[in-house]
C-alpha positions in Angstrom: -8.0 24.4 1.3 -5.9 22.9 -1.4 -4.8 24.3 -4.9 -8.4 23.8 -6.2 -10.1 25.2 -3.6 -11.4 21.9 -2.8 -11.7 21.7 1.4 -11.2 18.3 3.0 -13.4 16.3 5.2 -12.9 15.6 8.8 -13.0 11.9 7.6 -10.6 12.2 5.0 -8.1 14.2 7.3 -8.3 11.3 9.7 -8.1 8.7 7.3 -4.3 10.0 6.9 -3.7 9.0 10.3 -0.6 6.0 11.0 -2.5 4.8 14.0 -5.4 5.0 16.3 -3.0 6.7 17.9 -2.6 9.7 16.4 -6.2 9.9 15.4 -7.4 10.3 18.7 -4.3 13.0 19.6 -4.9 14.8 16.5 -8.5 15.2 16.8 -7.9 17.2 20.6 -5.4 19.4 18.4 -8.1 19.9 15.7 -9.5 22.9 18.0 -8.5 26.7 17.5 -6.9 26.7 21.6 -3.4 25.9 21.0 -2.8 27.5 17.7 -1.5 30.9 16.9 0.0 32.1 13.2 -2.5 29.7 11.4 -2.9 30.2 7.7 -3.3 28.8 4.4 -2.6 29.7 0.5 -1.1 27.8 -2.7 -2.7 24.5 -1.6 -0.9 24.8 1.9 -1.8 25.5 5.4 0.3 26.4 8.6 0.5 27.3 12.1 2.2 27.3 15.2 0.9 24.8 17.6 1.6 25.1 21.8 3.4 22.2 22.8 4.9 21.0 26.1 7.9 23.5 25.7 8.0 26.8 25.6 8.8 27.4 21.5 5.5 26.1 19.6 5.6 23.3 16.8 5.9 24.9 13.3 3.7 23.0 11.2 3.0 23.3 7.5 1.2 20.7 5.3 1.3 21.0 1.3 -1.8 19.6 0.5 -0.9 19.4 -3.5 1.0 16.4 -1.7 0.0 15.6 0.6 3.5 16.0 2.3 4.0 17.6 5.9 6.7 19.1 7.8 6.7 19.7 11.8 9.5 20.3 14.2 7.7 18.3 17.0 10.0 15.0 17.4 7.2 12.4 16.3 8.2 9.7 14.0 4.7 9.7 12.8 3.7 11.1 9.0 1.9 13.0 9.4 2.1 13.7 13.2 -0.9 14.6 15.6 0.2 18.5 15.1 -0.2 18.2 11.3 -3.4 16.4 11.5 -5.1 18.9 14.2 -4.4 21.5 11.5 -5.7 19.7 9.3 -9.0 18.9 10.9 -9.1 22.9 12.1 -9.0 23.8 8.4 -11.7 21.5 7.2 -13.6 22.3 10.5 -13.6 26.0 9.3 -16.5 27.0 7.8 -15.7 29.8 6.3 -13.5 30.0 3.5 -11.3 32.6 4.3 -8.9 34.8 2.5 -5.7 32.9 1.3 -2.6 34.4 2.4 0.8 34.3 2.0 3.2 31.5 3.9 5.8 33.0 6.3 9.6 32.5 5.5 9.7 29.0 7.1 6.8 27.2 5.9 7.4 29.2 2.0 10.8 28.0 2.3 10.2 24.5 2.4 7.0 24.5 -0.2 9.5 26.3 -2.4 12.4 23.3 -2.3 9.9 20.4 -2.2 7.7 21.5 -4.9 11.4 22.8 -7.1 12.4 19.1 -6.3 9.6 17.2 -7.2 9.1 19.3 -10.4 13.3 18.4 -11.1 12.9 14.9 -9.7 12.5 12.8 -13.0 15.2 15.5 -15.0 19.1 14.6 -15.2 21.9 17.1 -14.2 21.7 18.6 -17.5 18.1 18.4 -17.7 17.5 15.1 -19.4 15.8 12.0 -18.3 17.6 10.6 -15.2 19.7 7.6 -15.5 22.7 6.6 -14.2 25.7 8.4 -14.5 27.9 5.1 -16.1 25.9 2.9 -17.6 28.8 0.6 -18.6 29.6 0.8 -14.9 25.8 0.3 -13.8 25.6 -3.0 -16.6 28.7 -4.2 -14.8 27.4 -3.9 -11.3 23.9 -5.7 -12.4 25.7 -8.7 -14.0 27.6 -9.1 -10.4 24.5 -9.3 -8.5 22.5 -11.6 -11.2 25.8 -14.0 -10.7 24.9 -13.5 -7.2 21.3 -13.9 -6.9 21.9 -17.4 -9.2 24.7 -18.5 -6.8 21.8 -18.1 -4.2 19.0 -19.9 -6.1 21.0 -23.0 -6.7 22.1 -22.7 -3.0 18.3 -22.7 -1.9 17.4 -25.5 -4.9 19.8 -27.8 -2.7 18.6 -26.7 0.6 14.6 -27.5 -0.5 15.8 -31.0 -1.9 17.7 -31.8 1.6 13.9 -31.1 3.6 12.1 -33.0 1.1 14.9 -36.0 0.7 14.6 -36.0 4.8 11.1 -35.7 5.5 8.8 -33.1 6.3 8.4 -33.8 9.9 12.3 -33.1 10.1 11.5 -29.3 10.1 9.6 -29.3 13.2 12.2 -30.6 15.1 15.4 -28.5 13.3 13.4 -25.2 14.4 14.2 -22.0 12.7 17.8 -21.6 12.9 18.0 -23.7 9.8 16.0 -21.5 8.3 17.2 -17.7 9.2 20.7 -19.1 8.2 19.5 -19.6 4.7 17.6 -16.6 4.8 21.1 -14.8 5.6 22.7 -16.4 2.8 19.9 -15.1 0.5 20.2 -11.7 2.1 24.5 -11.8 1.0 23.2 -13.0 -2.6 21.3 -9.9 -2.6 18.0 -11.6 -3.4 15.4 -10.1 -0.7 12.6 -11.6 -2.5 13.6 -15.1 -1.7 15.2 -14.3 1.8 11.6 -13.2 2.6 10.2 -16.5 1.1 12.6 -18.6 2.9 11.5 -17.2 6.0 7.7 -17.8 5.6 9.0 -21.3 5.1 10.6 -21.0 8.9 7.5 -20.0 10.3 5.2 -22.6 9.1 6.3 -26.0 10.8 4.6 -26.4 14.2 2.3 -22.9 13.5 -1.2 -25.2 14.3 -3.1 -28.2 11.9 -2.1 -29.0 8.5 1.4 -27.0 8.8 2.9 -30.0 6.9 0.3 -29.4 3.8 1.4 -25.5 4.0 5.5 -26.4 3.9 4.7 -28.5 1.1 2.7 -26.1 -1.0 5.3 -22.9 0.3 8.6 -25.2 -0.7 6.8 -25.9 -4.0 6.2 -22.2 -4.7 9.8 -21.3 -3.6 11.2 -23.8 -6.0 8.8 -22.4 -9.3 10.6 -19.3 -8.0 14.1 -20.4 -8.1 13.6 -22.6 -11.9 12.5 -19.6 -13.3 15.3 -17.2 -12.3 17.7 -20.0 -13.3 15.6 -20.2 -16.9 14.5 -16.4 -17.3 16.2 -16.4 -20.7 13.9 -18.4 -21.9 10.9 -16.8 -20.6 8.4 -14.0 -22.1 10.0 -10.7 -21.2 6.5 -9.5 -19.0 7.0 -12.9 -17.6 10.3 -12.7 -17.2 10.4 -9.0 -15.5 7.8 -10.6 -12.9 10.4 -13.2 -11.6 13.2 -10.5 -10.9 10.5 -8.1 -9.0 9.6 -11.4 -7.1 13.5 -11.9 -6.5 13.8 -8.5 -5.3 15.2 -6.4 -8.2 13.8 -3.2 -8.7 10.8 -2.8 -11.2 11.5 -0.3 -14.5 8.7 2.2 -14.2 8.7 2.5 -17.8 5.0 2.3 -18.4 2.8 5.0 -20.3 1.3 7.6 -17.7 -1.8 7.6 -16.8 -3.5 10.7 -16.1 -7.4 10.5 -14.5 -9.0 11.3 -11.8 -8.4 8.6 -8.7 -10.2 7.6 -6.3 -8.8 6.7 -2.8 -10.0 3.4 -2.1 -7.6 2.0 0.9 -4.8 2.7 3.0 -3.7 0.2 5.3 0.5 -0.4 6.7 1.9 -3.8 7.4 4.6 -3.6 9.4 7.7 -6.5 10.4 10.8 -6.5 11.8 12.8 -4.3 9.3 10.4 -1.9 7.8 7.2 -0.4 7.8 5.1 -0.8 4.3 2.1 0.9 3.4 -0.3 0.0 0.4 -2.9 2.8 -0.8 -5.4 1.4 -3.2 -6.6 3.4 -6.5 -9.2 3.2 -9.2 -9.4 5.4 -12.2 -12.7 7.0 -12.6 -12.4 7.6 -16.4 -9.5 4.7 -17.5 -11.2 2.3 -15.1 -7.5 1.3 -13.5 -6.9 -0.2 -10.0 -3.4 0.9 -9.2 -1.3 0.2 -6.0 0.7 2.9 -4.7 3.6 1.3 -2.2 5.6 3.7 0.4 7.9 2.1 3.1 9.1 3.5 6.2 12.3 2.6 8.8 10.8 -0.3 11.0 8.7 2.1 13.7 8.4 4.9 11.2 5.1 5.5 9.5 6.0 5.9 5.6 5.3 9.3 4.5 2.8 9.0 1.8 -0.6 9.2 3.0 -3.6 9.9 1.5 -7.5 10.6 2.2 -10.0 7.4 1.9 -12.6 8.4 -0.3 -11.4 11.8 -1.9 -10.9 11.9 -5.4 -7.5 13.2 -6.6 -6.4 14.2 -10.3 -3.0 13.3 -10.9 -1.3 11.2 -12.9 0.7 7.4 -12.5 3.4 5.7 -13.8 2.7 1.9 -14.3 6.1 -0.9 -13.6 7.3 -3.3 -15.7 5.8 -6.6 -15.4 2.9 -9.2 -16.1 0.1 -8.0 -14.1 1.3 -5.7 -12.7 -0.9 -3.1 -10.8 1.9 -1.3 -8.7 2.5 2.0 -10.1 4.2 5.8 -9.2 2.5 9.0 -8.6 3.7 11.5 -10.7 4.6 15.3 -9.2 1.8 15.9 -6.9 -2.4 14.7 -6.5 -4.8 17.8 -6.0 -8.1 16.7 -4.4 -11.1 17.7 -7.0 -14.5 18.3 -6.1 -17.4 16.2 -5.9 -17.4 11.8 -4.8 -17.0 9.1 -6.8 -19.0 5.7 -6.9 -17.7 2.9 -6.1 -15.5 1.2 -9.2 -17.4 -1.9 -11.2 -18.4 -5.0 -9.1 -19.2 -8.5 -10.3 -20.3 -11.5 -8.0 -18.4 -13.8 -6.3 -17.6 -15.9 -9.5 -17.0 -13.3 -11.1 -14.0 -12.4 -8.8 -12.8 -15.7 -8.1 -12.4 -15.9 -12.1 -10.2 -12.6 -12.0 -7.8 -13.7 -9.2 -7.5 -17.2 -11.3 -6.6 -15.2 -14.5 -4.0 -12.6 -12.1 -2.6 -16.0 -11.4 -1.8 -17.0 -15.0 0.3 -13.9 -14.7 1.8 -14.2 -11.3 1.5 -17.5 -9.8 3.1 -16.0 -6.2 0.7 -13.4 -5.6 -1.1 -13.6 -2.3 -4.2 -11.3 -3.2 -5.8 -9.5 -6.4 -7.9 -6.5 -5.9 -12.1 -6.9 -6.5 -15.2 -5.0 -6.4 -18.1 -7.2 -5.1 -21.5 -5.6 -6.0 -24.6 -7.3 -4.4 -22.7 -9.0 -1.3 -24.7 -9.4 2.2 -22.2 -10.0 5.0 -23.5 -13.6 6.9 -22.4 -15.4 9.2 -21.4 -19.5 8.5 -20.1 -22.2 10.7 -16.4 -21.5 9.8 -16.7 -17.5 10.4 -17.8 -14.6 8.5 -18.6 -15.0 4.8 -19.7 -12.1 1.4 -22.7 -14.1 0.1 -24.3 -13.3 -3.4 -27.8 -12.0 -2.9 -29.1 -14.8 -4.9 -27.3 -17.2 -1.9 -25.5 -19.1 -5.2 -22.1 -18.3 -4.3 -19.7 -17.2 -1.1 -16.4 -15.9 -0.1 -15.1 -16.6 3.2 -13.0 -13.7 5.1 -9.7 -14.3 5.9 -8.8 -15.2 9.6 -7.5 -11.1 9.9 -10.4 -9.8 8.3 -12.6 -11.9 11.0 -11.1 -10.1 14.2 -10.6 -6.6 12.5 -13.8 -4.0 13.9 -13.9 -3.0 9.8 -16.1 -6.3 10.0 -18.9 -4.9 12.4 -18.9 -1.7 10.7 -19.5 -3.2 7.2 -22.3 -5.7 8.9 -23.7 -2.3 10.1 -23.6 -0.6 6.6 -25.6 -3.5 5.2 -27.8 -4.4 7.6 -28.9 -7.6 6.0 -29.4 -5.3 2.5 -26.9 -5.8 -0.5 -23.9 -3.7 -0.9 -21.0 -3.1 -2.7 -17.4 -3.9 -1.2 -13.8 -3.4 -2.5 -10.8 -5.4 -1.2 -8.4 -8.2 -1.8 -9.2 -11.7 -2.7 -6.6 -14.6 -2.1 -6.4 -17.6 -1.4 -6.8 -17.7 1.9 -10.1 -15.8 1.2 -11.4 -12.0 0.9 -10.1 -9.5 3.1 -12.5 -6.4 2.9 -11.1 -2.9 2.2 -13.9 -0.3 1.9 -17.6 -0.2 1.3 -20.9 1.1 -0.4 -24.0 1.1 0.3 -27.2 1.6 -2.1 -28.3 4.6 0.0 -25.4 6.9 -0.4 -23.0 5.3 -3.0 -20.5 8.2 -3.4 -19.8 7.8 0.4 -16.4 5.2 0.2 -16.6 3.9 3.5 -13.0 2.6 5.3 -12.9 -1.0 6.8 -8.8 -1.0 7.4 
């Protein structure tokens, strides 16, 4: 039970879940055997769970969050212990009487709810900012000198592939390319680090990789001339090249409170870190948001919240042209009652949105849609969302294709319109949830 008395759903409990994984492991724990201690009050629950040893697992979970602590030694958020108590409370049918948290678990809701209510306040109670800013101006020219010692670098590099040929990268391989990559890195420019080492990974990766370099070395360059010209450019415009660099974004936007709606959760994972992208939409404002978390590479991030619950809370939008990424404020408590699924359009209709998102942001991958009236068919180059009228189509991406979201959203439809949510790019529409006409409060996953 949370702060509004609100109980969650098995389903939204397991849509928290990092992995498969943990689904399946927390679902065997979601069962009154190996828990003693177990209670619940203030929008928290907690319990001792029997592990392997012989001291049980605390386990607490502030569902105002939701955030989760456990002493097990997963690297999971949250673990299989905080999700079995989580699917024994919503499990419970009775409501029970709300009691009061032992010392450990009242303990640690006491800090993390006095942080987060301190988190955006200075030492002496003011906004937070830094401590020097003559000191913090200093430090940012450094790194600007830095990043443009870098884009000049990377101008030069691009000009030596083009000046030699495209079928030269094949054969230098991708030591060329992660050495650049490193130099970026020292210029403290992640954004273009990252960019440089797409550009690695394309020659040889199957038919038409030289037609990919091109169009890759083209968008790294638009990159680099407007770093080296943002003086001159619109400040929105200009704010969207350094987030594209890799500086940070000012969250400096108006806050938004409404009531949200959970759309998607899904992590994408490399190398180096572990990011995870939950999807919004405003039920009142009519917003889509994008809430980021990261994690250690291997580490689930710890932000995690339930597909298809409705939370009142409020955002902070970042700086930038078209800009949907935002911050949750001090905590989202689950409300009662579903939401529908947020205004659709056809497929020209979205097409025409992720042309205009492009206007704003000509490197972005993907731009967030609602289809409404879309069957799921099948066309000689894979799976496609037709119109219902059969005058337009959207092919799914090649990841979309071999995900089982596909066969449960052909099963939702079942040759019948319906409405689907997800991320249109250009190398198609990757589906993210689902609704059907029969039940269009229920928000059903596909990631």
């Amino acid at each position: 039970m949370n702060a509004m008395g609100v109980r969650w759903t098995a389903e939204q409990v397991l849509a928290l879940a990092p992995d498969d994984a943990s689904r399946r492991a927390g679902s065997k724990l979601g069962t009154a055997g190996p828990w003693s201690g177990r209670g619940s009050g203030g929008g928290a629950v907690w319990g001792l769970c029997k592990g392997s040893g012989r001291v049980p697992y605390r386990t607490v979970v502030d569902t105002t969050g939701p955030a989760y602590l456990c002493e097990c030694p997963s690297r999971k958020f949250p673990c299989k212990h905080a999700l079995g108590l989580l699917l024994l409370q919503a499990s419970d049918g009775t409501e029970g009487e709300e009691t009061t948290a032992p010392d450990w678990a009242g303990r640690w809701l006491a800090a993390r709810r006095a942080r987060a209510g301190s988190g955006a306040r200075g030492p002496e109670g003011g906004a937070g900012g830094p401590a020097d800013p003559e000191a913090a101006r200093r430090r940012a020219e450094r790194r600007a000198a830095r990043i443009t010692s870098g884009a000049e670098e990377l101008e030069q590099r691009l000009a030596d592939l083009l000046r030699g040929g495209l079928a030269a990268a094949e054969q230098r391989g991708y030591g060329l390319w992660d050495e650049t990559a490193a130099r970026m890195v020292d210029a403290q420019a992640p954004g273009l680090a990252g960019r440089v080492r797409e550009l690695g990974a394309i020659p040889g990766s199957g038919p038409g990789w030289p037609v990919r370099l091109l169009e890759e070395c083209a968008l790294t360059h638009l990159l680099d001339r407007a770093w080296l010209t943002a003086d001159r450019l619109p400040a929105p415009f200009a704010t969207t090249v350094r987030t594209r660099v890799g500086l940070p974004a000012p969250v400096d936007g108006v806050p938004v409170r409404d009531h949200w709606l959970v759309l998607a959760q899904y992590d994408a994972a490399d190398a180096r870190l572990t990011t995870r992208r939950i999807w919004l939409h405003g039920t009142a404002s009519g917003r889509t948001a994008l809430l980021l978390s990261f994690g250690a590479a291997g580490r689930a991030p710890q932000l995690a919240l339930p597909v298809g619950a409705v939370l009142d809370g409020e955002l902070t939008p970042h700086a930038g042209a078209g800009q949907l990424r935002a911050d949750p404020g001090e905590r989202f408590v689950p409300v009662e009652g579903r939401a529908a699924a947020p205004p659709g359009g056809p497929v020209g209709s979205a097409l025409a949105a992720y042309g205009r998102a492009l206007r704003e942001d000509p490197w972005l991958e993907s731009w967030p849609v609602t289809l409404s009236g879309v069957v799921p068919a099948r066309a000689e180059y894979g799976w496609q969302l037709a119109d219902a009228d059969g005058r337009e189509a959207l092919p799914l991406t090649p990841a979309a294709q071999s995900r089982p979201g596909l066969w449960r959203l052909v099963a939702l439809s079942g040759g019948a319109p319906v409405a689907v949510f997800g991320e249109c790019g250009h190398r198609g529409f990757t589906p993210l949830a689902a609704w059907s006409p029969e039940n269009p409060g229920e928000t059903v996953p596909l990631i």
